[in-house]
C-alpha positions as CSV (number, residue, x, y, z in Angstrom):
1,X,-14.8,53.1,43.9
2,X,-16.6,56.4,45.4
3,X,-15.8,55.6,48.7
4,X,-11.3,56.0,47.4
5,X,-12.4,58.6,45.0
6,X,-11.5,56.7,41.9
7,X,-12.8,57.2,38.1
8,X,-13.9,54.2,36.4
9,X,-11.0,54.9,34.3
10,X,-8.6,54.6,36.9
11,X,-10.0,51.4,38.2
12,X,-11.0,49.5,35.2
13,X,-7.2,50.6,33.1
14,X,-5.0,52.2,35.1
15,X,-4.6,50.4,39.0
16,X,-3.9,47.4,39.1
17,X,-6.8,44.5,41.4
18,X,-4.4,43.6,43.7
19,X,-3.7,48.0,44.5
20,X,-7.1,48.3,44.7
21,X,-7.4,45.5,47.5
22,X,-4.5,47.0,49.6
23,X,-6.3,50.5,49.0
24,X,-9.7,49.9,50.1
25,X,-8.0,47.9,52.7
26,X,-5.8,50.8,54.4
27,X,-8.9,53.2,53.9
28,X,-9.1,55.0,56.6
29,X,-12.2,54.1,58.8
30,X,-14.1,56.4,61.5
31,X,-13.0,56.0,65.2
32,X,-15.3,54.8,67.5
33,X,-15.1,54.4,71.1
34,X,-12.7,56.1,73.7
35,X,-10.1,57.5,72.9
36,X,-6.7,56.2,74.3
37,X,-4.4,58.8,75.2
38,X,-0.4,57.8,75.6
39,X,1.1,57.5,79.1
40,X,5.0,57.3,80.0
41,X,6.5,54.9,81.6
42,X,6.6,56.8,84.7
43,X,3.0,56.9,84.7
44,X,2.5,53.1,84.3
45,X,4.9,52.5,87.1
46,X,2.7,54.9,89.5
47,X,-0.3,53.6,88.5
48,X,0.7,50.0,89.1
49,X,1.7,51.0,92.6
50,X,-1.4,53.0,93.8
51,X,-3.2,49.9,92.5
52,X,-1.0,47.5,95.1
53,X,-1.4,49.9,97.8
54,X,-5.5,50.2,97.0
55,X,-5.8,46.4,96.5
56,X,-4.1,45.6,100.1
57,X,-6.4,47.6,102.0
């Protein structure tokens, strides 16, 4: 209940169980770890091939 920042009211009359599962289930959580930025396809591509050429050697 705190941790949406619901009233009692709200989640004893007003939501419904079932909203309240989906709601603490798409809470949002803190990120951990490293972050993973995006990369084109482009970018895969040359990567993938500096990696053949380096594994050959």
């Amino acid at each position: 209940m705190e941790a949406l920042g619901l009233t009692y009211d709200e989640v004893v009359h007003k939501i419904p169980f079932r909203n309240l599962l989906v709601m603490q289930r798409d809470k949002i959580h803190p990120l951990t770890g490293v972050k993973v930025n995006k990369t084109t396809g482009k970018e895969m591509a040359e990567r993938r091939r500096r990696n053949k050429r380096n594994s050959k050697e």
